[in-house]
Backbone as JSON, one array per atom type, in Angstrom:
{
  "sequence": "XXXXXXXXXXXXXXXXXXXXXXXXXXXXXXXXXXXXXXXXXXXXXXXXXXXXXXXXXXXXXXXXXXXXXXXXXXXXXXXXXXXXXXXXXXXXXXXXXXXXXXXXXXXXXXXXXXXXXXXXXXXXXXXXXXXXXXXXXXXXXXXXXXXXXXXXXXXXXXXXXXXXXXXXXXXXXXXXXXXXXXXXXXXXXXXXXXXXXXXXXXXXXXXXXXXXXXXXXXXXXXXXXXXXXXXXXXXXXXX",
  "N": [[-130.27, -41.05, 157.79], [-133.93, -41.92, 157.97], [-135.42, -43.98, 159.9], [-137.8, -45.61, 158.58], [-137.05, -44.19, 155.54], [-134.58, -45.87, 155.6], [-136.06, -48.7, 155.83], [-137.12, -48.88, 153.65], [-135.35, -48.78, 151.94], [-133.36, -51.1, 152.21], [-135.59, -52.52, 151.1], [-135.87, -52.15, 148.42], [-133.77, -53.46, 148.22], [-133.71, -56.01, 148.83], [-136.41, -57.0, 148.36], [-139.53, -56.4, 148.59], [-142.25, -57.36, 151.35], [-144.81, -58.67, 151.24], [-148.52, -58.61, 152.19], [-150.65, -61.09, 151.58], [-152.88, -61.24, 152.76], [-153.75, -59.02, 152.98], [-154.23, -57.42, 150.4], [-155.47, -55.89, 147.77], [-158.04, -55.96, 145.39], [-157.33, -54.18, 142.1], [-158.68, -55.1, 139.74], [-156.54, -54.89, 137.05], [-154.36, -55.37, 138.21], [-153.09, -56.42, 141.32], [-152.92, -54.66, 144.6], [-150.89, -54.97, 146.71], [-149.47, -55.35, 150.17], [-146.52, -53.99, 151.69], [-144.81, -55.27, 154.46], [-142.84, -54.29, 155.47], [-141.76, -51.56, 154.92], [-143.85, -50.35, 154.46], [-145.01, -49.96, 151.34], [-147.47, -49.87, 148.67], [-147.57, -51.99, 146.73], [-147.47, -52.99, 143.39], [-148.97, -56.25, 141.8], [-149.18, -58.88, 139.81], [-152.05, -60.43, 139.03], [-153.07, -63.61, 140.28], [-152.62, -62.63, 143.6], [-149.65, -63.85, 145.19], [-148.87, -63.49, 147.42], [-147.78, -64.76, 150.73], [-150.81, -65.86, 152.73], [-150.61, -65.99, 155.3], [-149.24, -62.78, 157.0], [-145.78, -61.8, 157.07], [-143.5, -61.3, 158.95], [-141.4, -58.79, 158.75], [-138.23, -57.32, 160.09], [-138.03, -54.24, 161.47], [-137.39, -50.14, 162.45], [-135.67, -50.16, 165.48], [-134.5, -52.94, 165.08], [-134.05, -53.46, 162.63], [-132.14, -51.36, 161.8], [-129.86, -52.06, 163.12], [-129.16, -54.16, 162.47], [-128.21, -53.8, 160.11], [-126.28, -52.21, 160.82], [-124.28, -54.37, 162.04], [-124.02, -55.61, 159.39], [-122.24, -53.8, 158.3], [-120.04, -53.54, 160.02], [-119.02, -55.93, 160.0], [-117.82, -56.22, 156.76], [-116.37, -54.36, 157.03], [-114.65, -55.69, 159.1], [-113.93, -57.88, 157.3], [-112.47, -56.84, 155.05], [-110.5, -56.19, 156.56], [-109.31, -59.21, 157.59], [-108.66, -59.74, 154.72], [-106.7, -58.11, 154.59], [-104.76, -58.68, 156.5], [-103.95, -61.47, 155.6], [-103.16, -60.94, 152.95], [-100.8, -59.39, 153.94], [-99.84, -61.78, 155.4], [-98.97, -63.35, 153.28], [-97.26, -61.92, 151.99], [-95.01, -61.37, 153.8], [-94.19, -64.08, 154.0], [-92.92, -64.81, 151.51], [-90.95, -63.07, 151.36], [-89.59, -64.05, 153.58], [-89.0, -66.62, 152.04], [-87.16, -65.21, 150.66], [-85.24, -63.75, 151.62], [-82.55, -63.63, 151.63], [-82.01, -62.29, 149.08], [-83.41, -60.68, 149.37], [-82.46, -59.04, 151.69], [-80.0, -58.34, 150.57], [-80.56, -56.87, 148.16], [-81.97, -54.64, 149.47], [-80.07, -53.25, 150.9], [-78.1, -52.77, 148.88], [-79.72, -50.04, 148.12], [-79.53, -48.5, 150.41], [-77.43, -46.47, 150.4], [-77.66, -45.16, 148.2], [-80.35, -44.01, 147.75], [-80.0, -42.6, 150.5], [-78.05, -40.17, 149.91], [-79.74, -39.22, 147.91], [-81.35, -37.85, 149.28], [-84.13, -39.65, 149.58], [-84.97, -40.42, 152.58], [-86.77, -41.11, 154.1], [-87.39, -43.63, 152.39], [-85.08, -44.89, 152.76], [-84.26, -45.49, 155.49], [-86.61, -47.32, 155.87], [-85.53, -49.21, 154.6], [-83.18, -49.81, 155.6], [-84.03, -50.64, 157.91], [-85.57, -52.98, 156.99], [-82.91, -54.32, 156.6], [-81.88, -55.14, 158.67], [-83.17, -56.82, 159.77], [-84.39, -59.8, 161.5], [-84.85, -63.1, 160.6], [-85.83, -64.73, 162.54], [-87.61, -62.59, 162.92], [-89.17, -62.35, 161.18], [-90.63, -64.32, 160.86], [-92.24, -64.15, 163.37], [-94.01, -62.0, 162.83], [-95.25, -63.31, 160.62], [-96.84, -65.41, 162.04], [-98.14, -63.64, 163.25], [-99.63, -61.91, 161.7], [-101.28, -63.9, 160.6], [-102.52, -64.91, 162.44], [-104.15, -62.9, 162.94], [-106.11, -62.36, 160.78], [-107.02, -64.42, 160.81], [-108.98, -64.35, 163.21], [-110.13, -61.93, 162.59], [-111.62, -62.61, 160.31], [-113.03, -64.5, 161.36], [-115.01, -63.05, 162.82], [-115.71, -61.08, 161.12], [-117.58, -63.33, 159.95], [-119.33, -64.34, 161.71], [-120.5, -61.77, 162.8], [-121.95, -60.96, 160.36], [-123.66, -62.82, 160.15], [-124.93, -62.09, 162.31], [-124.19, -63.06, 165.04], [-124.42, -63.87, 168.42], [-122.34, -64.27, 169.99], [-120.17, -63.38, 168.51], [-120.2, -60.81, 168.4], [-119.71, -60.03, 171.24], [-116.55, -61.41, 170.76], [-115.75, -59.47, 168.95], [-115.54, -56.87, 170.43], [-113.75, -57.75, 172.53], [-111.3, -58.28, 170.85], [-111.33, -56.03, 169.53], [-110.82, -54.27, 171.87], [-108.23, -55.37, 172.8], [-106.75, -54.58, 170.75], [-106.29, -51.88, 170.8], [-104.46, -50.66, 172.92], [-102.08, -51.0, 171.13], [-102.65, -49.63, 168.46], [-102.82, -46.53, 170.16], [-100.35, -46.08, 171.2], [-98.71, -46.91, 168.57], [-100.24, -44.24, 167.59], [-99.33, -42.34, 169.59], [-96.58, -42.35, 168.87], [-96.21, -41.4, 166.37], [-98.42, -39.21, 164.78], [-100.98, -39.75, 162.26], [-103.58, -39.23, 159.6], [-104.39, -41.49, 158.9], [-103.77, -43.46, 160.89], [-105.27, -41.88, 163.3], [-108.33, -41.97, 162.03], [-108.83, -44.47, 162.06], [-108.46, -44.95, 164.59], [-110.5, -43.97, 166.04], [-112.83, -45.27, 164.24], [-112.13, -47.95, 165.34], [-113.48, -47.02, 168.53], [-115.93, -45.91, 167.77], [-116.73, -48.26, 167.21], [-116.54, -50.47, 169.15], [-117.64, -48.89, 171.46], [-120.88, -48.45, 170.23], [-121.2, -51.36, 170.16], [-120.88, -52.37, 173.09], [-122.99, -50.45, 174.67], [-124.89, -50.59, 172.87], [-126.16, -52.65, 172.02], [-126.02, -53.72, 174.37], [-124.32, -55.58, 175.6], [-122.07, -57.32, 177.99], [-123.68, -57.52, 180.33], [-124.7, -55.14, 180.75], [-127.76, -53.3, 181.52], [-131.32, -53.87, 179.6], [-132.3, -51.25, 177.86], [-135.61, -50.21, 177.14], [-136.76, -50.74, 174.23], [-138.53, -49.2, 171.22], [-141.05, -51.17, 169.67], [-142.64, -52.78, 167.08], [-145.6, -53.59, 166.7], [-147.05, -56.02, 166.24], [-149.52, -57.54, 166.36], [-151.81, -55.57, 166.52], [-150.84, -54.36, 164.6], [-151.86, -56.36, 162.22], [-154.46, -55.9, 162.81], [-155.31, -53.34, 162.13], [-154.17, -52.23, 159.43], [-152.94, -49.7, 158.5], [-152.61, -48.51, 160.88], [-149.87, -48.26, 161.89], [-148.72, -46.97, 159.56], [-150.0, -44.63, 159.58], [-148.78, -43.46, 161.85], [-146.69, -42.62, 161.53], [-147.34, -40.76, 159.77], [-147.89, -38.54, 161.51], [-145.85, -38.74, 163.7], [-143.95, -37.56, 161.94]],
  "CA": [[-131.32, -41.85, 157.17], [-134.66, -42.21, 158.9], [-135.68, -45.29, 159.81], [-138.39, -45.23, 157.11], [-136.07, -44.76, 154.55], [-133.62, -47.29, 155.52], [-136.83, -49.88, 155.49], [-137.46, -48.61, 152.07], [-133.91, -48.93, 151.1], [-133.59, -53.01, 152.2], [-136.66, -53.66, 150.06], [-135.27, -52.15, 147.03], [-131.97, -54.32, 147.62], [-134.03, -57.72, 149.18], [-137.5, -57.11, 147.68], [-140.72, -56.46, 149.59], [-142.68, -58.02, 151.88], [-146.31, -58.2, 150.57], [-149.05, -59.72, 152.61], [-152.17, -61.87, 150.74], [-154.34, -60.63, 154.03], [-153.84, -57.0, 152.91], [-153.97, -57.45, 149.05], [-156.35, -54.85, 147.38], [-158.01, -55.9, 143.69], [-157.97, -53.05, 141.15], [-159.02, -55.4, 138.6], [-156.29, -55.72, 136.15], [-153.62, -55.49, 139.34], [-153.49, -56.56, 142.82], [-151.54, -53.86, 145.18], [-150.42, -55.47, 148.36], [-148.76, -53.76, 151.29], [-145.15, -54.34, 152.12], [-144.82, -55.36, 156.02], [-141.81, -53.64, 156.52], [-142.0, -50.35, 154.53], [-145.96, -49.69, 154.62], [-145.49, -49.18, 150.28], [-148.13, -50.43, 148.93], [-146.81, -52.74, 145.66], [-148.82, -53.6, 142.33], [-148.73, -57.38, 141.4], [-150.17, -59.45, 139.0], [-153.32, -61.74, 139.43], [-153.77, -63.78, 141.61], [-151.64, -62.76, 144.73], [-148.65, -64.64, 145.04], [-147.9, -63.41, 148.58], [-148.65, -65.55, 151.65], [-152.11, -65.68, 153.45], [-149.93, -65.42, 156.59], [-148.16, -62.18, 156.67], [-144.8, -62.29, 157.34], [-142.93, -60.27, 160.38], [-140.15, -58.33, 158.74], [-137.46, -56.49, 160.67], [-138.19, -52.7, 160.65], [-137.58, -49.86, 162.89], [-134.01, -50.24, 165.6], [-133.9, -54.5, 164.9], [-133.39, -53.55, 160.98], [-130.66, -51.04, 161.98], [-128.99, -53.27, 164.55], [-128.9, -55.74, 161.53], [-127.46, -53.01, 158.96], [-124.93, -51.75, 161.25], [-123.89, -55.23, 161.92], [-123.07, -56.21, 158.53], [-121.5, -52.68, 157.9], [-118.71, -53.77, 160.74], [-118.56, -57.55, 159.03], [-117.56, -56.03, 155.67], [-114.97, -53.85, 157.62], [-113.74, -56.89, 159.73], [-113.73, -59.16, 156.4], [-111.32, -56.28, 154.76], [-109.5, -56.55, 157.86], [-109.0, -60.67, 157.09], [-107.96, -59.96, 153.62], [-105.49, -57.32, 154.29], [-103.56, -59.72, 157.02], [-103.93, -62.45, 154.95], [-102.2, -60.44, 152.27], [-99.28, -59.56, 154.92], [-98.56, -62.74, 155.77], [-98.24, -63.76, 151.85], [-95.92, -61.15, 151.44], [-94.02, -61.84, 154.81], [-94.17, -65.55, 153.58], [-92.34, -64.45, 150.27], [-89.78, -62.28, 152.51], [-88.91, -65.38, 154.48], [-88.33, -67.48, 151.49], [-86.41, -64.59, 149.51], [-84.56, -62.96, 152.53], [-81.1, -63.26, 151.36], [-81.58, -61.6, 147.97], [-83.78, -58.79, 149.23], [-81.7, -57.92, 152.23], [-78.66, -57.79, 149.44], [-81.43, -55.49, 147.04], [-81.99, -52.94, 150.07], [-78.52, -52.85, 151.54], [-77.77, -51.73, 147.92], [-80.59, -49.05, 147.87], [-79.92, -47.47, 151.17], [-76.92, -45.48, 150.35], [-78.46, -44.23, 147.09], [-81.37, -43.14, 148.8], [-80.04, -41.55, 151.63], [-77.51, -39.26, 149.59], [-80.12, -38.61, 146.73], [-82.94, -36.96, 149.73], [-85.25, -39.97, 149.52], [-84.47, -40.79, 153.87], [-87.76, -41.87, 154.54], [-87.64, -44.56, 151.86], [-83.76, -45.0, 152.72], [-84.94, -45.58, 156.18], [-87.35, -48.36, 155.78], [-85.17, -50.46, 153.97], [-82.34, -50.36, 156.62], [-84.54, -51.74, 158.99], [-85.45, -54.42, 156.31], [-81.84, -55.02, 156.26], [-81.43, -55.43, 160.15], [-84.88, -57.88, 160.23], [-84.14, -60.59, 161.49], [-85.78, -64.55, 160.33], [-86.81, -64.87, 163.31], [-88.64, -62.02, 163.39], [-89.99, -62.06, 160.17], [-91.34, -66.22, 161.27], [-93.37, -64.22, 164.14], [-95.09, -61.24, 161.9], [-96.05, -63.97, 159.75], [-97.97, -65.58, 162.49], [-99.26, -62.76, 164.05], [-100.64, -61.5, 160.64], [-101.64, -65.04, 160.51], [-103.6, -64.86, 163.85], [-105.61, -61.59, 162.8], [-106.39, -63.11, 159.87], [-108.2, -65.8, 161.15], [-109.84, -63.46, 164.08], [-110.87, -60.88, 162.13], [-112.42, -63.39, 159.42], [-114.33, -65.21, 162.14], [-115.64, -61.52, 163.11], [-116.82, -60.92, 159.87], [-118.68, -64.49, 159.06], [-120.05, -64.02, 162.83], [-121.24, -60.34, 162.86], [-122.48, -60.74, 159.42], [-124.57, -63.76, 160.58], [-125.57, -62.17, 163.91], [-123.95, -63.78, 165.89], [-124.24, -62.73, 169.76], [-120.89, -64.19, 170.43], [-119.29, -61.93, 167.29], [-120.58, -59.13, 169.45], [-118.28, -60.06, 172.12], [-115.21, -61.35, 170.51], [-115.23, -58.5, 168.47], [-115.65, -56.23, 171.35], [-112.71, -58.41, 173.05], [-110.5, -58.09, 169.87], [-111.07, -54.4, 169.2], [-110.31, -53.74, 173.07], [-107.02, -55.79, 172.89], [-105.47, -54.08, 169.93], [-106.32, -50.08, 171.24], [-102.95, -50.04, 173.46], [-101.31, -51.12, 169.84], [-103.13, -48.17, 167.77], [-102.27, -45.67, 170.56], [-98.79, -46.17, 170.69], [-98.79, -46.36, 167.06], [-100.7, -42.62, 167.3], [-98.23, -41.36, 170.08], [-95.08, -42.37, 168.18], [-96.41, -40.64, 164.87], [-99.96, -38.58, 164.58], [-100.88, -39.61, 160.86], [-104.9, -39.15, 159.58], [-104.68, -43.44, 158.8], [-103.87, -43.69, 162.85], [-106.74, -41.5, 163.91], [-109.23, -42.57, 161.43], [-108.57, -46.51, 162.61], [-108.65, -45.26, 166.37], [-111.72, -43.51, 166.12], [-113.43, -46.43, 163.77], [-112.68, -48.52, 166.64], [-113.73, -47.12, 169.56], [-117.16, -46.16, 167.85], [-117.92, -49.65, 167.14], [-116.18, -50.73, 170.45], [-118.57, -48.17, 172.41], [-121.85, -49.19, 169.55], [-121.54, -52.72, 170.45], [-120.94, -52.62, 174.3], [-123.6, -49.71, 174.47], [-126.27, -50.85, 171.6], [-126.04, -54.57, 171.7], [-126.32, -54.02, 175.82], [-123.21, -56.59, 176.29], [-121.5, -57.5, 179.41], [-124.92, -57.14, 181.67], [-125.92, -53.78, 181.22], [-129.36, -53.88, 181.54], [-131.7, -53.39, 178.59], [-133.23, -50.81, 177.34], [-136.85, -50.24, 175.94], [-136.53, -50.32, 172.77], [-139.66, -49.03, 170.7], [-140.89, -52.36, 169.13], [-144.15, -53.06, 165.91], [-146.78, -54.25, 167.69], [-147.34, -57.06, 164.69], [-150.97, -57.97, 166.12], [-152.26, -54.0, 166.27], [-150.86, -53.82, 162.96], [-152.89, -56.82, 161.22], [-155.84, -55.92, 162.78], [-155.17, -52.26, 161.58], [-152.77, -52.08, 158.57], [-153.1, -48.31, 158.64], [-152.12, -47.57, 161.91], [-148.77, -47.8, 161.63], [-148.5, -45.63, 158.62], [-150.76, -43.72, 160.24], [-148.93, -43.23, 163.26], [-145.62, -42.29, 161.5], [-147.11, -39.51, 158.95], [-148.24, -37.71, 162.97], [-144.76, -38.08, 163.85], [-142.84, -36.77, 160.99]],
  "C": [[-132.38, -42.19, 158.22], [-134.92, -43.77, 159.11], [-136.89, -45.69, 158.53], [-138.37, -45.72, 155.93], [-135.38, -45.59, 154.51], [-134.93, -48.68, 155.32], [-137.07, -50.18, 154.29], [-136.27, -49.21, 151.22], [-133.4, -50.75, 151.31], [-134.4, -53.12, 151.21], [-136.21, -52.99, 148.98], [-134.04, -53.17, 146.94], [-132.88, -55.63, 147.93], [-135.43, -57.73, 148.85], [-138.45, -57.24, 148.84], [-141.67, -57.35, 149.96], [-143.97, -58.08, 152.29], [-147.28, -59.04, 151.58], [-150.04, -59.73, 151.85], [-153.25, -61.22, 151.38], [-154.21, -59.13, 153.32], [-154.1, -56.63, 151.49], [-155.49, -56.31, 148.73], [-156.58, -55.24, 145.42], [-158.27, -54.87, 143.22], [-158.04, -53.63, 139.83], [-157.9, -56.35, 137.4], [-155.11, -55.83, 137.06], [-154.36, -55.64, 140.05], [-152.39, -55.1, 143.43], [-152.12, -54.46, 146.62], [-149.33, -55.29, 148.84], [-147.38, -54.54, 151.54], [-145.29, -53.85, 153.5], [-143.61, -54.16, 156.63], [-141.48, -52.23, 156.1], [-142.97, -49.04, 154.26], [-145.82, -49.11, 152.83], [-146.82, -50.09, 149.78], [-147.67, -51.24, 146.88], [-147.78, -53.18, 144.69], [-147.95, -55.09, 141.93], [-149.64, -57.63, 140.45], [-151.05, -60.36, 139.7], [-153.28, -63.22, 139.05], [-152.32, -63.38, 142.3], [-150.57, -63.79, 144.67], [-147.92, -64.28, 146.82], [-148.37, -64.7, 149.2], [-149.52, -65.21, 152.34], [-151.42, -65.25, 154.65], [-148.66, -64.22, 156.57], [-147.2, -62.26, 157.51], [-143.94, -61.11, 158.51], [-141.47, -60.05, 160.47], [-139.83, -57.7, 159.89], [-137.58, -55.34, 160.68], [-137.61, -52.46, 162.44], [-135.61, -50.35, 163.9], [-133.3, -51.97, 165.26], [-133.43, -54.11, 163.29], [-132.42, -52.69, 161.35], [-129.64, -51.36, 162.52], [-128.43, -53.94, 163.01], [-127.8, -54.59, 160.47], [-126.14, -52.66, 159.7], [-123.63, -53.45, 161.57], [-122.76, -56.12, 160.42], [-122.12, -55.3, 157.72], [-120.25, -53.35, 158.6], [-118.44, -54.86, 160.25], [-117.73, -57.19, 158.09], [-116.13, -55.26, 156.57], [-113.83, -54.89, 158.43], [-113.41, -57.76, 158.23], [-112.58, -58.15, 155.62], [-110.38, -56.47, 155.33], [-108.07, -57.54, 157.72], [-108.06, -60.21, 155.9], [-106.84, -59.36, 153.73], [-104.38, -58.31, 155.27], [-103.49, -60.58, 155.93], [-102.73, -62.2, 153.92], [-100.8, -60.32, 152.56], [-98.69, -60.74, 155.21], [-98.23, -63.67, 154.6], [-96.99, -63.47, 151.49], [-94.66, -61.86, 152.38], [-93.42, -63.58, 154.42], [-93.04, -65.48, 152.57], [-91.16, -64.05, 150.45], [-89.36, -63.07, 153.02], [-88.29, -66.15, 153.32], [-86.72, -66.57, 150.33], [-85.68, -63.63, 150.24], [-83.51, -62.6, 152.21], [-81.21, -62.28, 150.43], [-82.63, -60.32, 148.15], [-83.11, -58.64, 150.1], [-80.58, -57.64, 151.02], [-79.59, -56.11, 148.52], [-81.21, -54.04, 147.97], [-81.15, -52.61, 150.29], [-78.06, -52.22, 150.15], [-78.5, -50.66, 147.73], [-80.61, -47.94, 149.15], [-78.9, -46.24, 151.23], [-77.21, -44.98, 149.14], [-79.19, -42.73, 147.63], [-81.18, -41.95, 149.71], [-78.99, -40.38, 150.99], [-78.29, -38.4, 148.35], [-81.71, -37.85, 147.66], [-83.8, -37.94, 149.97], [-84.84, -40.61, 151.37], [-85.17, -41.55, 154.06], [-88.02, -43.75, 154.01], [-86.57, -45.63, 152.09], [-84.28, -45.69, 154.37], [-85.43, -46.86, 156.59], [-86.82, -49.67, 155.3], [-83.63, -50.6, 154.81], [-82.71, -51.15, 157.57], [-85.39, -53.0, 158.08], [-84.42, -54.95, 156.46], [-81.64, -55.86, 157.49], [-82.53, -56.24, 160.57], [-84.24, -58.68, 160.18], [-85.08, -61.77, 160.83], [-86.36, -65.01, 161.26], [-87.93, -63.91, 164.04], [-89.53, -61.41, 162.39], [-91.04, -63.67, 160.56], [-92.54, -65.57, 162.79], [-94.52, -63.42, 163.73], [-95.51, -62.4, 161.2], [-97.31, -64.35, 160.81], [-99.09, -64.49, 163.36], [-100.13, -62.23, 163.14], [-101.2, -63.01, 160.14], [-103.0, -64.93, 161.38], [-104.7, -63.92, 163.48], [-106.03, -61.99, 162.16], [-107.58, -63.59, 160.01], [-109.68, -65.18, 162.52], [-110.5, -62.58, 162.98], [-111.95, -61.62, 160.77], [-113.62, -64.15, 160.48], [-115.11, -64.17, 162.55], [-116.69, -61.54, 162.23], [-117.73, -61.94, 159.98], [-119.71, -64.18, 160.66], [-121.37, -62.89, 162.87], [-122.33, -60.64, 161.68], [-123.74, -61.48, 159.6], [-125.7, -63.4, 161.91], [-125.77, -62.58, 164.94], [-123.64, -63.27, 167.72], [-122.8, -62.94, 170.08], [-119.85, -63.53, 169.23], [-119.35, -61.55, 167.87], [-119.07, -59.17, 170.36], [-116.79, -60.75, 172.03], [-114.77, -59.92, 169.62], [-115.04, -57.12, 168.84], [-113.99, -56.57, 171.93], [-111.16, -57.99, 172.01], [-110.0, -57.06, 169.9], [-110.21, -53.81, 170.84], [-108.69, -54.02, 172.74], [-105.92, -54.97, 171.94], [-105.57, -52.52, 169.8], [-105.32, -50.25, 171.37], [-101.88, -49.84, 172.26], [-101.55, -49.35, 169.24], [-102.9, -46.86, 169.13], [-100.84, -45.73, 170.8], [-98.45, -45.9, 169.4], [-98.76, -44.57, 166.99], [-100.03, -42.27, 168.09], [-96.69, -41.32, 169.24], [-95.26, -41.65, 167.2], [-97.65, -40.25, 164.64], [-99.89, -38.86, 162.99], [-102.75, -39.47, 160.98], [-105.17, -40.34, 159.37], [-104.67, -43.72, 160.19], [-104.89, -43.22, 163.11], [-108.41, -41.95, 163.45], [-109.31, -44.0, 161.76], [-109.39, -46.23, 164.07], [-109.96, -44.65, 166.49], [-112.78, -44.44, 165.37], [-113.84, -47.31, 164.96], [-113.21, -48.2, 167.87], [-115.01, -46.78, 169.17], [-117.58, -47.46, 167.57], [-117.47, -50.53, 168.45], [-117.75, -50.07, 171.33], [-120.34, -48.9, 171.91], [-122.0, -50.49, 170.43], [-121.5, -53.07, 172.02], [-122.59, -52.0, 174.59], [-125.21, -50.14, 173.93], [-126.81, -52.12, 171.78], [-126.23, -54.52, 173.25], [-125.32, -55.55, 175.97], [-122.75, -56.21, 177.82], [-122.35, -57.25, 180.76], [-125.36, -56.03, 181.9], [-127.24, -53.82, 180.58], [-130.3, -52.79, 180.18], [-132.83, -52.75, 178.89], [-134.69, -50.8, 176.68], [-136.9, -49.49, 175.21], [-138.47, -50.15, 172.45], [-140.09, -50.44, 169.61], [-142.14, -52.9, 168.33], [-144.71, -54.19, 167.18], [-147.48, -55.07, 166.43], [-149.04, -56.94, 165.24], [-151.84, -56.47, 166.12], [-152.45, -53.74, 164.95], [-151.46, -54.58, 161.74], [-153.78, -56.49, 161.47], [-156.44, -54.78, 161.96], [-154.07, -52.23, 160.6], [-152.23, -51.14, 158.29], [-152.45, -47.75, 159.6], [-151.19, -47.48, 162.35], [-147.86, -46.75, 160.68], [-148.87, -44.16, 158.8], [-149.74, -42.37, 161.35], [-147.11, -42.45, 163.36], [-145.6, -40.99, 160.73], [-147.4, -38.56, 160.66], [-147.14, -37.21, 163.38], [-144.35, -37.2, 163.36], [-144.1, -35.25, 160.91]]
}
């Protein structure tokens, strides 16, 4: 997606950003220019924008912002799915006796009728201990609450999101590779590769931990009221 398009694609979801200074009468419409997409928008009469135009986001600050609340929505799944675990685990603690009895009856079924894998899983339910179902709870407790503060953070734009969720993601690699050496599955690699591009993104993009910033290409707002053109201008040249 060019940048462009993605400006285009915000103002269809959050509505454009018209200025009064730029408004054009054709009588029985006005068409006035959207700041952050250069379309140029028909309204009714009289204007309704503001005299002072307004100094959307376009260009790498609107993709900074999109990629941001892309990883929020992935951290806030995150939240829900612990959250979920430590319901269940919660449920498992109070109903321990009568499911280890359930699996301990299901694992010699299982294992003489072929199903091993499933046979398997529920031996080592049987052999779980309470006290080590009382620490999964809090550890799917703990992510929980991390990976929810991620989300509301990131989503917000928060610089310190950046770096707990930098901090986070680092801490639980050694986990996900172990995981992927004990068993190659496409859910392991797809995770470990998730994280380390938004690990790398956010150290990288976001210029955390003191590496020194980049110049970024950045609207030259007063160029562009004086000229409202020459940014549109200056992007049909490019392309």
């Amino acid at each position: 997606m060019t940048s462009r398009s993605l400006e285009t694609w915000i103002c269809s979801l959050r509505g454009h950003a018209p200025a009064r200074a730029q408004a054009i009468d054709r009588g029985h419409y006005t068409l006035e220019r959207c700041w952050r997409c250069d379309l140029w928008v028909p309204s009714a009469l009289p204007s309704t924008a503001p005299l002072e135009p307004p100094h959307p986001r376009r260009g790498k600050a609107l993709r900074d912002a999109v990629i941001l609340k892309v990883i929020a929505i992935e951290r806030a799944v995150h939240a829900v799915g612990f959250a979920l675990l430590a319901v269940g685990l919660v449920v498992l603690e109070l109903k321990f006796g009568t499911v280890e009895k359930w699996a301990a009856s299901l694992v010699g079924p299982l294992s003489t009728s072929g199903h091993t894998t499933l046979a398997r899983y529920l031996a080592k339910l049987v052999n779980l201990k309470p006290a080590t179902v009382q620490v999964l709870v809090g550890t799917a407790l703990l992510y929980a609450v991390v990976e929810g503060v991620e989300a509301v953070g990131l989503w917000r734009e928060r610089r310190w999101a950046e770096y707990l969720t930098v901090l986070a993601t680092a801490g639980f690699l050694p986990f996900e590779i172990g995981a992927l050496l004990n068993k190659v599955t496409v859910t392991r690699v797809a995770a470990l590769v998730v994280n380390l591009a938004i690990l790398v993104y956010l150290v990288v993009a976001k210029r955390l931990f003191g590496l020194p910033e980049r110049r970024e290409e950045a609207t030259d707002w007063a160029a562009l009221e004086a000229d409202p053109l020459a940014t549109t201008h200056s992007r049909n040249a490019t392309a």
